[in-house]
N, CA, C and O atoms as a GROMACS GRO file, in nm:
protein
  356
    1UNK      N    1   2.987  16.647  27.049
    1UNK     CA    2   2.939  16.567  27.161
    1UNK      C    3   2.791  16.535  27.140
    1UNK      O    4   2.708  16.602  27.078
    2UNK      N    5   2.773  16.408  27.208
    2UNK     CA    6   2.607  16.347  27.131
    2UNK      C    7   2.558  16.410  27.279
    2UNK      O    8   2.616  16.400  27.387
    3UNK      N    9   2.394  16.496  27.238
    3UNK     CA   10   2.326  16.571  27.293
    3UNK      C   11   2.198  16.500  27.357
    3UNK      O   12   2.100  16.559  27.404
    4UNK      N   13   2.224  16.318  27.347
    4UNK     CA   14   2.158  16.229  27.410
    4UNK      C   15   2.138  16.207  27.520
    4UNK      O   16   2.241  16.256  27.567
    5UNK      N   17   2.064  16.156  27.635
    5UNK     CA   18   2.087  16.142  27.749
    5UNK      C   19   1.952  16.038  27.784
    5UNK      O   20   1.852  16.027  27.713
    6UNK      N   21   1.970  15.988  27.872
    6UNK     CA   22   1.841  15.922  27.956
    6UNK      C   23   1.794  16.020  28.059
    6UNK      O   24   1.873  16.094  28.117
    7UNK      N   25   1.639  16.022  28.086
    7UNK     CA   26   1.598  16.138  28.224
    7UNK      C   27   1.472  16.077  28.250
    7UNK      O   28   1.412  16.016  28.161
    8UNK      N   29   1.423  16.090  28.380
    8UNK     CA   30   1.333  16.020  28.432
    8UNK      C   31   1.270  16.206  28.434
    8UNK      O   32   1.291  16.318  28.482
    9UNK      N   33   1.170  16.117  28.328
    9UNK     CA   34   1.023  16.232  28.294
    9UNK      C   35   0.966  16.283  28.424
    9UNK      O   36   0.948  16.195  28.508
   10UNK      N   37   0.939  16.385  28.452
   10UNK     CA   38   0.861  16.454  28.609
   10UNK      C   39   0.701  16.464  28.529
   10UNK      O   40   0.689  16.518  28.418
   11UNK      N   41   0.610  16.418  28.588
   11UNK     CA   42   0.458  16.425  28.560
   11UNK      C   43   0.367  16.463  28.674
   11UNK      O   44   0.352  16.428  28.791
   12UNK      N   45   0.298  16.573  28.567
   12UNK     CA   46   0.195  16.643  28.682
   12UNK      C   47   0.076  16.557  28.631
   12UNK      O   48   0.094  16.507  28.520
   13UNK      N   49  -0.062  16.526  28.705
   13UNK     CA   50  -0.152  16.474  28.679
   13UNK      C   51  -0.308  16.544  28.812
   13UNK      O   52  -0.288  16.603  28.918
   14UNK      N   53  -0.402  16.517  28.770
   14UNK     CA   54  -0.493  16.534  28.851
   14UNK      C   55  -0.593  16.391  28.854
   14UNK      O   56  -0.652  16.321  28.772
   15UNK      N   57  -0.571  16.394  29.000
   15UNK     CA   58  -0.640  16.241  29.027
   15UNK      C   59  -0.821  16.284  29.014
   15UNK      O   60  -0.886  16.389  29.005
   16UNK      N   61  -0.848  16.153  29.018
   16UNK     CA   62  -1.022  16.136  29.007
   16UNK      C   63  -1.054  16.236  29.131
   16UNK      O   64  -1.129  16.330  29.106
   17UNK      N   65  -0.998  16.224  29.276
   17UNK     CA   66  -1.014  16.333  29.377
   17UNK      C   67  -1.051  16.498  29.377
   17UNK      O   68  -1.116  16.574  29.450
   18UNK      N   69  -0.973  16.508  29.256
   18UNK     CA   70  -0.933  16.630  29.206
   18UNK      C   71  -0.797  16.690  29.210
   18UNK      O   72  -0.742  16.774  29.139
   19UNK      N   73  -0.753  16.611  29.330
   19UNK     CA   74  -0.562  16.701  29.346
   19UNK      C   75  -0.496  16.636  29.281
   19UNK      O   76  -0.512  16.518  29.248
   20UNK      N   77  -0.367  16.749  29.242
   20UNK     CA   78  -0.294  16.755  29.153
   20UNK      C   79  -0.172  16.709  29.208
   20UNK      O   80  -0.134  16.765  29.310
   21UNK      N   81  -0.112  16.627  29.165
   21UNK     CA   82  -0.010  16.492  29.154
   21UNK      C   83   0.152  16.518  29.104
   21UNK      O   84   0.174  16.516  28.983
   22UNK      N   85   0.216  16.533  29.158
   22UNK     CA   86   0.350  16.497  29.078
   22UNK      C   87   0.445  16.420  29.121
   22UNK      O   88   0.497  16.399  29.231
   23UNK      N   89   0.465  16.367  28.975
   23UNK     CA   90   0.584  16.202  29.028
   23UNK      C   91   0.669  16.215  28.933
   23UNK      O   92   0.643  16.254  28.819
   24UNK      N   93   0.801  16.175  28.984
   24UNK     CA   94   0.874  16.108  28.871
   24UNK      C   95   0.900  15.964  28.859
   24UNK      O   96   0.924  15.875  28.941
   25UNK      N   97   0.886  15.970  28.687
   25UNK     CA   98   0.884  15.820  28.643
   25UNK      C   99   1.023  15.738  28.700
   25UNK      O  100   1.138  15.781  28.690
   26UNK      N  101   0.975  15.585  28.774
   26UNK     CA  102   1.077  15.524  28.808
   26UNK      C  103   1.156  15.446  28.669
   26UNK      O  104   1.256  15.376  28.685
   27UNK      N  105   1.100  15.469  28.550
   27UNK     CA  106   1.194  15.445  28.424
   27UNK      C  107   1.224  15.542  28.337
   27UNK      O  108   1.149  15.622  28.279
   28UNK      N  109   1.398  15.523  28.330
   28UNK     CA  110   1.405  15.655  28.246
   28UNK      C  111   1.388  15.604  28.123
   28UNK      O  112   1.388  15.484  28.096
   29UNK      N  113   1.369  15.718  28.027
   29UNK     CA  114   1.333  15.682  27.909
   29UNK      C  115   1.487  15.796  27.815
   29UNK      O  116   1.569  15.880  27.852
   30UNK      N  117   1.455  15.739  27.704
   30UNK     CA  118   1.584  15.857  27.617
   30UNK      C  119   1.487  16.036  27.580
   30UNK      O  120   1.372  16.079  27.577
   31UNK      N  121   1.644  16.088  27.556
   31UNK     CA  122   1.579  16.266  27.503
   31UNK      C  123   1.474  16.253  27.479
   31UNK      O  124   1.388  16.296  27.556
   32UNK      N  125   1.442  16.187  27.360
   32UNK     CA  126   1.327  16.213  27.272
   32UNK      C  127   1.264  16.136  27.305
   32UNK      O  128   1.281  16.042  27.227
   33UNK      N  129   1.187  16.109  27.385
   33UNK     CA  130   1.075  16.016  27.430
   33UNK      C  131   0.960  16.102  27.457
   33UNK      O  132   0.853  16.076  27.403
   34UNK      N  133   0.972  16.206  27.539
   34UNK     CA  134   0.875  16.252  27.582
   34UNK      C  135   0.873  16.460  27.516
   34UNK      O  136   0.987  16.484  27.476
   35UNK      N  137   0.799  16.563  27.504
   35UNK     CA  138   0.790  16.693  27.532
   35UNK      C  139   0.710  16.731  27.635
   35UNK      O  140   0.606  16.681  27.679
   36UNK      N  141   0.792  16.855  27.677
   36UNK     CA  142   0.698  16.949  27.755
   36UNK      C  143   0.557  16.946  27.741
   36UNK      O  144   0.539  16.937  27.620
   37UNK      N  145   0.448  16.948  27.799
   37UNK     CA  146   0.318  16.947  27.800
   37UNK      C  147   0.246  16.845  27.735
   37UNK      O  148   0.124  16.856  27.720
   38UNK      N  149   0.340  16.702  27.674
   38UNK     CA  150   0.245  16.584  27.607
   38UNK      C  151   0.183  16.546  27.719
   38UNK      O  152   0.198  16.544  27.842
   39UNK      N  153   0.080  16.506  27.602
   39UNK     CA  154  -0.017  16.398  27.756
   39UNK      C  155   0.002  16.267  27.729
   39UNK      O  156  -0.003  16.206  27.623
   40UNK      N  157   0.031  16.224  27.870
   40UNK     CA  158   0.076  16.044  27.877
   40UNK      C  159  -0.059  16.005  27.950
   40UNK      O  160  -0.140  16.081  28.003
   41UNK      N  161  -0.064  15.875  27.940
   41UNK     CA  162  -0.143  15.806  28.003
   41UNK      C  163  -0.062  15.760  28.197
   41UNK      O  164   0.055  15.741  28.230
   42UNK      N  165  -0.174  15.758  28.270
   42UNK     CA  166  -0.101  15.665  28.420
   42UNK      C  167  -0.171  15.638  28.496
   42UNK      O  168  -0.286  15.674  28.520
   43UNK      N  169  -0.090  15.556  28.550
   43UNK     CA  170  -0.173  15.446  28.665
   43UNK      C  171  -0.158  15.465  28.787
   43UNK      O  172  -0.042  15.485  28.823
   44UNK      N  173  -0.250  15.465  28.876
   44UNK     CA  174  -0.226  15.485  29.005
   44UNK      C  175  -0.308  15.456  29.088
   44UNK      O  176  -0.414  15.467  29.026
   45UNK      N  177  -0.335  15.419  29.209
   45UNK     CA  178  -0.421  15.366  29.302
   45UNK      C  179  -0.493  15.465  29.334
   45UNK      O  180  -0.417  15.562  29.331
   46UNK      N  181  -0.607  15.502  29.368
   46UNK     CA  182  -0.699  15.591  29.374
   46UNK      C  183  -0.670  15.645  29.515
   46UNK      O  184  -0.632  15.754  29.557
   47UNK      N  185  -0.693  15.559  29.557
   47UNK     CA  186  -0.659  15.567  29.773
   47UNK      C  187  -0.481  15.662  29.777
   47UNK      O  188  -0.436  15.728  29.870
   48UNK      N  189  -0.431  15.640  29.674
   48UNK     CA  190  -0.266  15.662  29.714
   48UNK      C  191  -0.214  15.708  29.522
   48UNK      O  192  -0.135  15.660  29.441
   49UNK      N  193  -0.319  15.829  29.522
   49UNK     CA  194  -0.238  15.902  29.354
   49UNK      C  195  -0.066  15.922  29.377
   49UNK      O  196   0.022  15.900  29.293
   50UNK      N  197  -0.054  15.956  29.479
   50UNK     CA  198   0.108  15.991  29.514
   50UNK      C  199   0.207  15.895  29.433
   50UNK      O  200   0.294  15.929  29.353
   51UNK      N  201   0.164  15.748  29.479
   51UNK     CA  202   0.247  15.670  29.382
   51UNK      C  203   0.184  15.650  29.260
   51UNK      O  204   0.074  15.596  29.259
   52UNK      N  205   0.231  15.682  29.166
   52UNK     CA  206   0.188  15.675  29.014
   52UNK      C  207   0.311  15.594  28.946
   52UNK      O  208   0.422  15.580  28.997
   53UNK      N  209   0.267  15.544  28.817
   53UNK     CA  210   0.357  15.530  28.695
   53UNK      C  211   0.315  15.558  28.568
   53UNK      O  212   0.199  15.542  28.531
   54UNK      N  213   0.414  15.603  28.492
   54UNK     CA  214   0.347  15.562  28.334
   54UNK      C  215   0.295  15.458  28.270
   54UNK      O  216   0.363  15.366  28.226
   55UNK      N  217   0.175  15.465  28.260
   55UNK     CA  218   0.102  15.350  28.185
   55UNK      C  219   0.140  15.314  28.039
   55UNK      O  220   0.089  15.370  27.942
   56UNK      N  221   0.233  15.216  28.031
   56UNK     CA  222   0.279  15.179  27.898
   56UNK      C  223   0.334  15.036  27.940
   56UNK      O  224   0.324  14.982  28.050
   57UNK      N  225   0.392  14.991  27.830
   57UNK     CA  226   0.433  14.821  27.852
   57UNK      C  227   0.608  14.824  27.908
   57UNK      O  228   0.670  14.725  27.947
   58UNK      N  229   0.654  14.944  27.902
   58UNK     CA  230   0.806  14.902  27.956
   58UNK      C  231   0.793  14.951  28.102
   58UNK      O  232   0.883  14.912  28.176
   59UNK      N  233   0.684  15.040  28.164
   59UNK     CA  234   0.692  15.095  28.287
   59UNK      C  235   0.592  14.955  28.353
   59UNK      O  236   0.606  14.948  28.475
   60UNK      N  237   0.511  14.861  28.303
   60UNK     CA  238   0.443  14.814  28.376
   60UNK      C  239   0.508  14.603  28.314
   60UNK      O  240   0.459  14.497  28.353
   61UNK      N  241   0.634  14.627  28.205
   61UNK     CA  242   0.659  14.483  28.226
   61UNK      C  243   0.793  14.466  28.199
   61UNK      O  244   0.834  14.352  28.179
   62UNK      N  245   0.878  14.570  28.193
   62UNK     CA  246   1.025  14.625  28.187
   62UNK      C  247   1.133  14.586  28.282
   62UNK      O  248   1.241  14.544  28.241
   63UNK      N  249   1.106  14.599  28.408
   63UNK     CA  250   1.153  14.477  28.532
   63UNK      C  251   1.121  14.368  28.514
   63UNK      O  252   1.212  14.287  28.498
   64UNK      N  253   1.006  14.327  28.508
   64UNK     CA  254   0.992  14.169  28.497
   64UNK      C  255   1.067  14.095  28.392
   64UNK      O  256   1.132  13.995  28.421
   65UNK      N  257   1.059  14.151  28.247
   65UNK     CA  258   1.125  14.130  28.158
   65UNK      C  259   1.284  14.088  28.217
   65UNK      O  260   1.338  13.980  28.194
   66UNK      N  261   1.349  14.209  28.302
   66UNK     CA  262   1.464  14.244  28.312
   66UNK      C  263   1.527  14.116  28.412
   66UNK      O  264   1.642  14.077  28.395
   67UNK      N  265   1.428  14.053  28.524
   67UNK     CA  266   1.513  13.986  28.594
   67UNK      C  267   1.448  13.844  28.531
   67UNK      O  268   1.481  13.741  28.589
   68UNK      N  269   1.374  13.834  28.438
   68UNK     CA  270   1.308  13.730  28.393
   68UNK      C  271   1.455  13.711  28.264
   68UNK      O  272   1.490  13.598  28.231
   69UNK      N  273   1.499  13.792  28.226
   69UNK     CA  274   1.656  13.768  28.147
   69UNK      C  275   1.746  13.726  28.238
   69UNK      O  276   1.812  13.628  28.206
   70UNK      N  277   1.764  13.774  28.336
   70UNK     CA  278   1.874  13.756  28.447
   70UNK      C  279   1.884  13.585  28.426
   70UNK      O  280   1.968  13.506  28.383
   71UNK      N  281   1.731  13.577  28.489
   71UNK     CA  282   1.697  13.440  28.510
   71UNK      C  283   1.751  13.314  28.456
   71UNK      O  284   1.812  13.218  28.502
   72UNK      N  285   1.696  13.357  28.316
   72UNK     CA  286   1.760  13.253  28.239
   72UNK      C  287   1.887  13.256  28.197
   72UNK      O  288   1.946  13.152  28.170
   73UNK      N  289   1.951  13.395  28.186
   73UNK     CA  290   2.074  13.351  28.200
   73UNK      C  291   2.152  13.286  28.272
   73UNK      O  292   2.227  13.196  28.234
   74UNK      N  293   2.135  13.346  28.430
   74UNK     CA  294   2.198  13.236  28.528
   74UNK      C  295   2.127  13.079  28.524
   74UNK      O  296   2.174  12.967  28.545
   75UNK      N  297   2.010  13.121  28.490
   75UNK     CA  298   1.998  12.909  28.437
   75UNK      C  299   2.109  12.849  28.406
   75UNK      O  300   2.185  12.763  28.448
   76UNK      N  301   2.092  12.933  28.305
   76UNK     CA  302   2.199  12.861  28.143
   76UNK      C  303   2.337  12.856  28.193
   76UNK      O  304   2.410  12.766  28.150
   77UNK      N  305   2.384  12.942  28.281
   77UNK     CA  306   2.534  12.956  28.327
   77UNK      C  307   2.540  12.844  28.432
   77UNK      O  308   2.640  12.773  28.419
   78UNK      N  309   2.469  12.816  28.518
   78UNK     CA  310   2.473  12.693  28.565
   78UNK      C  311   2.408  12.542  28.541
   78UNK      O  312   2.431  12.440  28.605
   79UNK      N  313   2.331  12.560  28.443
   79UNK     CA  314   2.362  12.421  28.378
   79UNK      C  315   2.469  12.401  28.266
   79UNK      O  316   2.486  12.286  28.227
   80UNK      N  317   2.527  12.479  28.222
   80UNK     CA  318   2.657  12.464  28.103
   80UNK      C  319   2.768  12.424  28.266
   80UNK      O  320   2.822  12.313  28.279
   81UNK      N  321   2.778  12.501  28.339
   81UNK     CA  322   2.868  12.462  28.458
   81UNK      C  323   2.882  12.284  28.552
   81UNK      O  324   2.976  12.217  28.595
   82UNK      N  325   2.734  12.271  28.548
   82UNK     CA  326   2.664  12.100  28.574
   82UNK      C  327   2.703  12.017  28.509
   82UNK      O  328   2.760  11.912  28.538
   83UNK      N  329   2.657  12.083  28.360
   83UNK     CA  330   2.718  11.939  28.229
   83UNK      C  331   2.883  11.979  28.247
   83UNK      O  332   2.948  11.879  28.277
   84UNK      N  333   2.927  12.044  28.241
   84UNK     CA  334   3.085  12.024  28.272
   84UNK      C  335   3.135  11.980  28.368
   84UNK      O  336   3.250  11.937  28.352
   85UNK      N  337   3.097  11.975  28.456
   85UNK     CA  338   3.136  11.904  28.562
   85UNK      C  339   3.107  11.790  28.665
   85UNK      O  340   3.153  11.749  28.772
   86UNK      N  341   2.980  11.752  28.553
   86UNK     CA  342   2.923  11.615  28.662
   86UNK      C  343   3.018  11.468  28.519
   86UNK      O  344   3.019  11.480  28.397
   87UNK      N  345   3.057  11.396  28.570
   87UNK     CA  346   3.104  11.306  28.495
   87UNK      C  347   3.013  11.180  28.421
   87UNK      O  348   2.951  11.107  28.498
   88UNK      N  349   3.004  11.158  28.298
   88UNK     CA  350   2.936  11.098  28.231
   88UNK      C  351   2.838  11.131  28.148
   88UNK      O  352   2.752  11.050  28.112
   89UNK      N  353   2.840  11.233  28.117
   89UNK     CA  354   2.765  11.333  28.049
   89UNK      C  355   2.755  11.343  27.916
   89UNK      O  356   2.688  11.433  27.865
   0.00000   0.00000   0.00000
């Protein structure tokens, strides 16, 4: 059995405030992405450390990406649907 999995990383951090922070990442990432005690980089509003994310390019453009595909796919599915069905085309 493959010993793979996806898991949304739990991160402790200490804000500029001084208190100490823990979030889990709203993207999971695979097994081997992360170990015990690495240090990641993150982002968070100073006023509100509570909400944090991982500072990297799939936690901060990974959705957008995601419905920015949607997007164009349903474009494409309804203009292939248009040219088929408007007459004279």
């Amino acid at each position: 059995m493959d010993n793979q999995h996806a898991s949304f990383p739990r991160v402790r951090f200490r804000a500029a405030s001084g208190r100490e922070v823990t979030f889990e990442a709203g993207m999971a990432h695979g097994a081997q992405g992360w170990h015990v005690g690495e240090v990641v980089s993150v982002r968070y509003q100073v006023e509100r450390p509570e909400i944090a994310e991982l500072d990297g390019f799939v936690a901060l453009w990974g959705p957008t990406l995601v419905f920015t595909l949607l997007a164009v796919v349903l474009v494409g599915v309804g203009i292939s649907l248009w040219l088929e069905f408007v007459p004279g085309l």
